[in-house]
C-alpha positions as CSV (number, residue, x, y, z in Angstrom):
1,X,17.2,-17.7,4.3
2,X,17.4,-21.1,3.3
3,X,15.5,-21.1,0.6
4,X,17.3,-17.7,-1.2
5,X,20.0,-20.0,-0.8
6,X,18.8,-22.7,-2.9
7,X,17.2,-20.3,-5.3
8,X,20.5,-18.1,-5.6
9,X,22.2,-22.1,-6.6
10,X,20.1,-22.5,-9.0
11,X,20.0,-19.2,-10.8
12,X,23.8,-19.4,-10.5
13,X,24.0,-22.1,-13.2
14,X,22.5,-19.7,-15.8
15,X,26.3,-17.8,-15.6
16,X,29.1,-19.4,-16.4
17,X,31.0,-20.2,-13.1
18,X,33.2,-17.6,-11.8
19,X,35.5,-19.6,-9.7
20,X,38.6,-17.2,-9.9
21,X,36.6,-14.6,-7.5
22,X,33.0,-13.6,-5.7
23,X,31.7,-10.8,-8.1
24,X,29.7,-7.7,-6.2
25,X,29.7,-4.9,-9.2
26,X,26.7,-5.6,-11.5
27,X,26.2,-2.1,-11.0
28,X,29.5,-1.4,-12.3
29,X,29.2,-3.7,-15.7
30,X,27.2,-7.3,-15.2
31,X,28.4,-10.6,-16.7
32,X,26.1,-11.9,-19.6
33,X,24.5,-15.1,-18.8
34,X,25.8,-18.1,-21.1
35,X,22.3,-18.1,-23.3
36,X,23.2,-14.7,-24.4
37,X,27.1,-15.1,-25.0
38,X,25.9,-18.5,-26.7
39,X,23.6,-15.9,-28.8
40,X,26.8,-13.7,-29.6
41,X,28.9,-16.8,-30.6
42,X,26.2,-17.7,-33.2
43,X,26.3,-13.9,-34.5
44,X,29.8,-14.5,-35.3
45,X,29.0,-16.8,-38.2
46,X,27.3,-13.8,-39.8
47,X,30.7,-12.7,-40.3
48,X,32.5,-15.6,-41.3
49,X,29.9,-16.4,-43.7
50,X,27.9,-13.3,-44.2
51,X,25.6,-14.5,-47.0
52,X,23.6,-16.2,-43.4
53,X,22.7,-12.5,-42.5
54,X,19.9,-11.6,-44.8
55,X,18.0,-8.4,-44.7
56,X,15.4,-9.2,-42.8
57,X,17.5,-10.5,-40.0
58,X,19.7,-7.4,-40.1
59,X,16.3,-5.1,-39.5
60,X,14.2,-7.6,-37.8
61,X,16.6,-8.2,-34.6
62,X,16.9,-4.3,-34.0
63,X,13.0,-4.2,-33.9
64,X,13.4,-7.4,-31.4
65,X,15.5,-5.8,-29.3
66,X,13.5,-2.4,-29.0
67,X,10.3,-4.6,-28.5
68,X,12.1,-6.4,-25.1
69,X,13.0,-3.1,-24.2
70,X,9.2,-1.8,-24.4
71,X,7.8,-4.9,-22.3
72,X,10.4,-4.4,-19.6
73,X,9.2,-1.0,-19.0
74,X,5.6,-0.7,-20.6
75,X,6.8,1.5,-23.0
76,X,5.9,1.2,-27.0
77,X,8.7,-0.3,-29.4
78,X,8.8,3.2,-31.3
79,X,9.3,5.1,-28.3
80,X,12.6,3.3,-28.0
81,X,16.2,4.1,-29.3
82,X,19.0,1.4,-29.4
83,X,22.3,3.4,-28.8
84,X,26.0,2.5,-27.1
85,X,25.1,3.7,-23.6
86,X,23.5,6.6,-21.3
87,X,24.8,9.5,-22.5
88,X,23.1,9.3,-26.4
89,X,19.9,10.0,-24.5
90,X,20.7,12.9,-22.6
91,X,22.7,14.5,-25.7
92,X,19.2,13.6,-28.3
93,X,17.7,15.6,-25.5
94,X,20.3,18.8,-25.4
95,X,20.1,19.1,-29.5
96,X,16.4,18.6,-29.8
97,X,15.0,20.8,-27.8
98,X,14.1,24.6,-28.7
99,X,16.1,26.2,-25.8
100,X,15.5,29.9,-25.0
101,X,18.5,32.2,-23.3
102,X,18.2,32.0,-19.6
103,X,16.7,28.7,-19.7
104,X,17.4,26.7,-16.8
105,X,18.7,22.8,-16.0
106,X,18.6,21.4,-12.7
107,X,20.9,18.6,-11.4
108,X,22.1,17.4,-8.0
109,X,25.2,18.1,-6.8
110,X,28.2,15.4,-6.6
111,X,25.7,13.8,-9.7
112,X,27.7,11.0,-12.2
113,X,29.5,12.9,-14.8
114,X,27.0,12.0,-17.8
115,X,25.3,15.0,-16.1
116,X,27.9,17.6,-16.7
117,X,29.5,16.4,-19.7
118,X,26.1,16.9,-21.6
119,X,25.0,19.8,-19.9
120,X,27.9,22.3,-19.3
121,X,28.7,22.9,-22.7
122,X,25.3,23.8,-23.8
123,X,25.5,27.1,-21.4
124,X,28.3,28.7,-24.2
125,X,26.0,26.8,-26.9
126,X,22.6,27.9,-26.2
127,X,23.2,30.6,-23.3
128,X,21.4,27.8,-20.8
129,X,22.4,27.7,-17.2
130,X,22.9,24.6,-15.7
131,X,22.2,24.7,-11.6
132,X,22.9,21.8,-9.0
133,X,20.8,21.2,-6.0
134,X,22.2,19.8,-2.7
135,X,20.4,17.3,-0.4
136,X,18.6,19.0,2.5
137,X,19.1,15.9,4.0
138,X,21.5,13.0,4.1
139,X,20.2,11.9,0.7
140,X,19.1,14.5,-2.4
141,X,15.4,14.0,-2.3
142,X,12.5,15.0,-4.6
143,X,11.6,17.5,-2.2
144,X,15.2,19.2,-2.7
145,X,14.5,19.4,-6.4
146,X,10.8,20.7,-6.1
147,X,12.2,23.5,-3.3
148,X,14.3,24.3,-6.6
149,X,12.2,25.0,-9.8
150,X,11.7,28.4,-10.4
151,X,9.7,29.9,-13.4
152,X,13.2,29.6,-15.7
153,X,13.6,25.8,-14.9
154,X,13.3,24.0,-18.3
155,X,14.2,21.0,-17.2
156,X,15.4,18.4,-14.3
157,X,18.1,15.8,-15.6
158,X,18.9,13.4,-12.5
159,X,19.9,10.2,-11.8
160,X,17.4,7.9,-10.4
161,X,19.2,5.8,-8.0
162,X,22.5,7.4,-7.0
163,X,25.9,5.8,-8.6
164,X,27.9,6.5,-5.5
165,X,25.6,6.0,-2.3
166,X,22.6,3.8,-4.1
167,X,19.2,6.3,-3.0
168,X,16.5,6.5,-5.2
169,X,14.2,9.4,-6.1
170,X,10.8,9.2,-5.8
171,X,10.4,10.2,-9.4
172,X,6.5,10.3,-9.3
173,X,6.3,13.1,-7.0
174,X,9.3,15.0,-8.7
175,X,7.6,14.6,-11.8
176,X,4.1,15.7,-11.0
177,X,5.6,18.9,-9.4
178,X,8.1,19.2,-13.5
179,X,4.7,19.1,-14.8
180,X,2.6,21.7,-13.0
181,X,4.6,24.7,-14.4
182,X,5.7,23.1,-17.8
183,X,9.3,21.8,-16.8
184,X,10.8,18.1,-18.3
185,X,12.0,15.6,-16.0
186,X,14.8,13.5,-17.8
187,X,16.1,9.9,-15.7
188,X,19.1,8.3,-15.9
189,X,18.0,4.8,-15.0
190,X,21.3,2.8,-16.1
191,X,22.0,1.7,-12.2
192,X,17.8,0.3,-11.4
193,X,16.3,-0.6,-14.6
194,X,16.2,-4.5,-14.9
195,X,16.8,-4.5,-11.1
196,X,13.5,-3.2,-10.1
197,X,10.0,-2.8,-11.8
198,X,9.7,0.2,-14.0
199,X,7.1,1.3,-15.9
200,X,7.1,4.8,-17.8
201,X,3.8,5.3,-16.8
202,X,3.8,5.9,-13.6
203,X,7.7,7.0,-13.2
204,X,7.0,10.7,-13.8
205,X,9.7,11.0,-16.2
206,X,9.8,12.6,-19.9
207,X,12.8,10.6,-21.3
208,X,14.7,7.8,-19.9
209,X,18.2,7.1,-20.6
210,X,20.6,4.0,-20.0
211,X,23.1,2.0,-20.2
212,X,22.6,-1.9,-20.9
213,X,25.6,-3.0,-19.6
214,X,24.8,-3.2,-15.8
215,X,21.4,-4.2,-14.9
216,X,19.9,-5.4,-18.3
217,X,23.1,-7.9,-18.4
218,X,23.8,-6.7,-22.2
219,X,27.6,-6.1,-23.5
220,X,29.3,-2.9,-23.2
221,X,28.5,-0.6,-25.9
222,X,24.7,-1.1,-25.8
223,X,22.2,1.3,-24.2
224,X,18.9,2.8,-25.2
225,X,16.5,5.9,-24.4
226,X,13.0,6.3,-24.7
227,X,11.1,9.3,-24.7
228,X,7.2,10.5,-24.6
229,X,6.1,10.8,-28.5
230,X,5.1,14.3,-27.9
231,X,8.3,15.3,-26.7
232,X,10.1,13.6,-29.8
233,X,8.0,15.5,-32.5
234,X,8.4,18.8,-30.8
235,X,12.3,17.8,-31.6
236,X,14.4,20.1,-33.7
237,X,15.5,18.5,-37.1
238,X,19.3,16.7,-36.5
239,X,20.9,14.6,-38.9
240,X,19.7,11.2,-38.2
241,X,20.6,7.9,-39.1
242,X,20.3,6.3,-42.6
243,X,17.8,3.0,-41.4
244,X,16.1,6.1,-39.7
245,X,14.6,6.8,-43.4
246,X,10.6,6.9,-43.4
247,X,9.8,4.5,-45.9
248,X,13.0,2.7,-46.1
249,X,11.3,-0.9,-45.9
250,X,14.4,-3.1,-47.8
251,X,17.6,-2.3,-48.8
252,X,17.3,-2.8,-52.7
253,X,15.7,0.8,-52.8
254,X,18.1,3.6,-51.3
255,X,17.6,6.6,-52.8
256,X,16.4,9.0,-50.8
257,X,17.6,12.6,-51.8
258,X,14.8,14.6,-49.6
259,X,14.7,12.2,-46.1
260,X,12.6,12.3,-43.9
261,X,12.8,10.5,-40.2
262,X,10.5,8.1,-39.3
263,X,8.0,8.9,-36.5
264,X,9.4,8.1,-33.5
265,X,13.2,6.9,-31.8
266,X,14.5,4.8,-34.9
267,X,16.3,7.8,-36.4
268,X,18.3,8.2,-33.1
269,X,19.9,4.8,-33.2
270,X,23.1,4.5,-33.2
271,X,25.0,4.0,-36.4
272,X,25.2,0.5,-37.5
273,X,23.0,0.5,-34.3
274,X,25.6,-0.6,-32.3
275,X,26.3,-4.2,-33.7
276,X,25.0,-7.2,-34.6
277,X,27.2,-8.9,-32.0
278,X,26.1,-6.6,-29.2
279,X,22.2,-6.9,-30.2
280,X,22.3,-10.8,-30.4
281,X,23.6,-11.0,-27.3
282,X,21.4,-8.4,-25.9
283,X,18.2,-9.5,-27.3
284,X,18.9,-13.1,-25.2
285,X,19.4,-11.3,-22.0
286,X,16.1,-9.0,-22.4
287,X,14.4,-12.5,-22.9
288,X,16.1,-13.9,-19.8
289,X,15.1,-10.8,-17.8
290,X,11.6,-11.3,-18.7
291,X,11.6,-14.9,-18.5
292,X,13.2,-14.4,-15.1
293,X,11.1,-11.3,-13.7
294,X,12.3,-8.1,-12.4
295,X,10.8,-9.0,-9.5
296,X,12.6,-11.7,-8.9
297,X,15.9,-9.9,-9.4
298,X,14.4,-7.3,-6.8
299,X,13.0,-9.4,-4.4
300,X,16.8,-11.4,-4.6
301,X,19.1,-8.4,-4.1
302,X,16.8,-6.4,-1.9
303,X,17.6,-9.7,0.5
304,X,20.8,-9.5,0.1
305,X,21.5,-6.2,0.9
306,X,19.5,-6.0,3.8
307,X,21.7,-9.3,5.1
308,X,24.6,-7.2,4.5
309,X,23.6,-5.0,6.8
310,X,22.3,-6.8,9.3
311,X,25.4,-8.5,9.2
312,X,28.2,-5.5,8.9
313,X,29.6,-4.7,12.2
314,X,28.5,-1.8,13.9
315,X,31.1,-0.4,15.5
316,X,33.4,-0.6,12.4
317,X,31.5,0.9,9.6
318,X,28.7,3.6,8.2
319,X,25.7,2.4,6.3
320,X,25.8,5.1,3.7
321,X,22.8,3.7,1.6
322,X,19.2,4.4,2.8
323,X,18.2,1.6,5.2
324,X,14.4,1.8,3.9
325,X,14.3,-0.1,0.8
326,X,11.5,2.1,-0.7
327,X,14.7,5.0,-0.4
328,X,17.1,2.2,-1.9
329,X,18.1,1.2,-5.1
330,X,19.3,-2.2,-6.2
331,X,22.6,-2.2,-4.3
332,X,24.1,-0.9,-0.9
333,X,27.0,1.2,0.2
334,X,28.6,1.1,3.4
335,X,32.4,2.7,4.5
336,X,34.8,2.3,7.7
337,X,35.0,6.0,10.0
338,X,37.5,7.2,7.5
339,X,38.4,7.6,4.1
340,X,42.0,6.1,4.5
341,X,40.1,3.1,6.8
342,X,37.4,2.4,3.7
343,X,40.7,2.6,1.2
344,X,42.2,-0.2,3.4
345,X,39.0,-2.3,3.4
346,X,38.9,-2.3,-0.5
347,X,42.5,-3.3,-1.0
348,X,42.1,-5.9,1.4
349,X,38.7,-7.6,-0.4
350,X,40.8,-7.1,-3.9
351,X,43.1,-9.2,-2.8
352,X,40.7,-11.6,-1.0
353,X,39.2,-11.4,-4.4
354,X,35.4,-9.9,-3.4
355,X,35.1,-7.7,-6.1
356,X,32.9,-4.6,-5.1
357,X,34.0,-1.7,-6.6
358,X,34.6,2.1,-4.8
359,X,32.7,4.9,-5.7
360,X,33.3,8.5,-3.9
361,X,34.4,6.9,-0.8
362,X,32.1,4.2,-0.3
363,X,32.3,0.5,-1.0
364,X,29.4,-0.8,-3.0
365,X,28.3,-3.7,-3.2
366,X,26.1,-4.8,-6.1
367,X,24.6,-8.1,-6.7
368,X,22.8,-10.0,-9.2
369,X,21.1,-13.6,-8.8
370,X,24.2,-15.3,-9.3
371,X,25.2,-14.6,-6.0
372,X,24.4,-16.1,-3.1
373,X,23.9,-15.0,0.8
374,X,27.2,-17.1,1.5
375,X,29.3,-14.9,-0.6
376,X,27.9,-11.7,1.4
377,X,29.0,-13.7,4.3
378,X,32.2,-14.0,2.6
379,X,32.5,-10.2,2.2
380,X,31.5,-9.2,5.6
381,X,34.2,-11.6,6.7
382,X,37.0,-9.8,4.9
383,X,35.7,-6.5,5.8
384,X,35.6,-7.5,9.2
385,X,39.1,-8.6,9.7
C-alpha cells in the first residue's frame, strides 16, 4: 500500500492540483492532464493567427488522433470515427443497416439512455422492436442475453460496464453466442475503455462506441466508434461528411459533383470533426494513456476500489458493484440500507467536498491515478460519520 501511495503522488503531478476538493467521478467526465490542456492552449493560436494552421495540420491531426485511438485498442486507423460522444456510433449503426420488419434489438433493462434514445424511434421508423432483458441474477450477465436471442434478434446493443452499478459483460462469450446465428453485438465502452485493456479482437463486439470524455481524459464533445470493415461496407448510403470525399487529398481541389465516401469511418466524422481545440487536446491525452499504460490505470484503480471496500463499514452500507474484479469495471458503487440513507450520504460528502457522483441510487466512486488511497480514506471517513 505504500508503494500505490508513492506512485498515486507522483502521477498526481501530471494534473493540475485540485486543492478546492478530492475528485471521485472520472467516470462521470475526467480532468485533462496539463500536457494536454497545454496542447489546447497552443491550438488557440490557430485562431488568433490562423495563417499557423496550414492544411496539412488541419488533416494530419485528425489522422493522429484516429491512429491513438487504433493502438489503444488494436484496432486499424480507418476503422475509426472521431465524433462528439457515444451516441454518433449507435445512431451510424441504426441508419446503416438494412433492417427488415420484425427485426429485433436486445438491451438490458434499467440500460443508460443512449440505448433508448437511438433505438425506440427506429420501431415507428423501420417497424423494428426493441426488447430489454433483465438480470437473472443480481447483475445482467451474458448468459441473460444469450437466454434471449431468438431467430428475429438482429442485434444486441449493451453497455459494457454498467453506468449505475459498474459490472461488466463478458463480451467474448456474448459475442460468440451473436455470431452463431448471424446477430451483431454493438458496445458502449465510454465507462472502461482507457481504464482497462481492450482489444477489438478478442472483445466479441461488431462496433464500439464512446465517449472521450471519461476514461480517455479528452474534453467534452469528443468521442469516437469503430466498427468491423465488413460491417461498414454492407452500410446503406447516408449523407456523409465533406473531408469524407474519396480522393479529396488537399483542399485546392473541391469539386466533387458525384462523391463518393472513402473506404472506411472517415465519412462518419463529425462535422468540422469536432474541433481543432478538442483534437489537440485529445491527441495529448491518447499519448499520455499510452505513454502511461492502461494497465497501469487498471492495476491503480482496481486497488483502490478494492480498499474501498475493504474499508466501508459493514454494517452501514451495500456493496452494489461485483466484488470479483473480473465482474467489475473500472469503478465501484456502494449505498446505505435505504434510498433516503444513500441521499443523506451524498449531501454530506458534497459538502465535505468528496465528489462522487449518484447514479440510480448508488454512490459511485470513480478514480483515476491522480488519486491516492488517502483520499479513499478520506471518503470512507465522511461516509462513515
Amino acid at each position: 500500500m505504500a508503494r500505490a501511495m508513492i506512485r498515486s503522488l507522483e502521477w498526481q503531478q501530471a494534473w493540475y492540483a485540485n486543492d478546492d476538493a478530492i475528485y471521485l467521478n472520472a467516470a462521470g467526465q475526467a480532468p485533462m492532464p496539463r500536457v494536454s490542456l497545454e496542447a489546447v492552449q497552443a491550438s488557440l493560436e490557430w485562431k488568433k493567427f490562423p495563417q499557423r494552421l496550414t492544411d496539412h495540420q488541419e488533416r494530419d491531426l485528425s489522422n493522429r488522433v484516429r491512429i491513438s485511438l487504433a493502438n489503444l485498442i488494436g484496432a486499424k486507423p480507418e476503422e475509426i470515427a472521431l465524433t462528439t460522444g457515444a451516441s454518433a456510433g449507435l445512431i451510424a449503426l441504426a441508419y446503416g443497416l438494412h433492417w427488415k420488419q420484425g427485426d429485433e434489438i436486445l438491451t438490458a433493462r434499467r440500460e443508460f439512455p443512449v440505448q433508448y434514445t437511438t433505438w425506440k424511434p427506429m420501431e415507428e421508423r423501420e417497424g423494428i422492436k426493441l426488447n430489454l432483458v433483465a438480470a437473472a441474477g443480481r447483475w445482467v450477465a451474458a448468459e441473460d442475453f444469450i437466454a434471449a436471442l431468438t431467430p428475429r434478434t438482429r442485434l444486441v446493443s449493451v453497455s459494457m460496464v454498467r453506468f449505475d452499478d459498474g459490472s461488466m459483460l463478458d463480451t467474448s462469450k456474448l459475442g460468440a453466442a451473436c455470431h452463431a446465428q448471424g446477430t451483431l453485438l454493438a458496445l458502449d465502452v465510454s465507462q472502461c475503455c482507457g481504464a482497462i485493456p481492450m482489444d477489438v479482437h478478442t472483445l466479441g463486439a461488431d462496433l464500439l462506441t464512446c465517449s472521450g470524455y471519461k476514461w480517455l481524459l479528452g474534453p467534452y464533445g469528443s468521442g469516437f466508434w469503430w466498427a468491423k470493415s465488413e460491417l461498414m461496407a454492407s452500410f446503406r448510403p447516408v449523407p456523409f461528411y465533406w473531408q469524407g470525399i474519396n480522393g479529396l487529398d488537399h483542399f485546392g481541389e473541391l469539386i466533387f459533383e458525384n462523391p463518393k465516401a472513402a473506404p472506411g469511418a472517415r465519412g462518419w466524422d463529425a462535422s468540422e470533426t469536432a474541433s481543432y481545440f478538442n483534437l489537440a487536446g485529445w491527441e495529448a491525452s491518447l499519448r499520455f494513456l499510452q505513454d502511461v499504460g492502461v494497465e497501469t490505470v487498471a492495476a491503480h484503480n482496481q486497488e483502490l476500489m478494492s480498499h474501498l471496500y475493504e474499508s466501508l463499514p459493514r454494517d452501514q452500507f451495500i456493496r452494489t458493484s461485483p466484488l470479483e474484479t473480473e465482474r467489475r469495471g473500472p469503478y465501484a458503487c456502494f449505498a446505505a440500507h435505504t434510498k433516503e440513507q444513500t441521499q443523506q450520504v451524498y449531501a454530506r460528502l458534497k459538502n465535505e467536498k468528496v465528489i462522487a457522483s449518484l447514479r440510480e441510487g448508488n454512490i459511485r466512486v470513480s478514480t483515476h491515478l491522480y488519486n491516492t488511497m488517502q483520499e479513499i480514506d478520506k471518503l470512507v471517513g465522511v461516509v462513515a460519520g
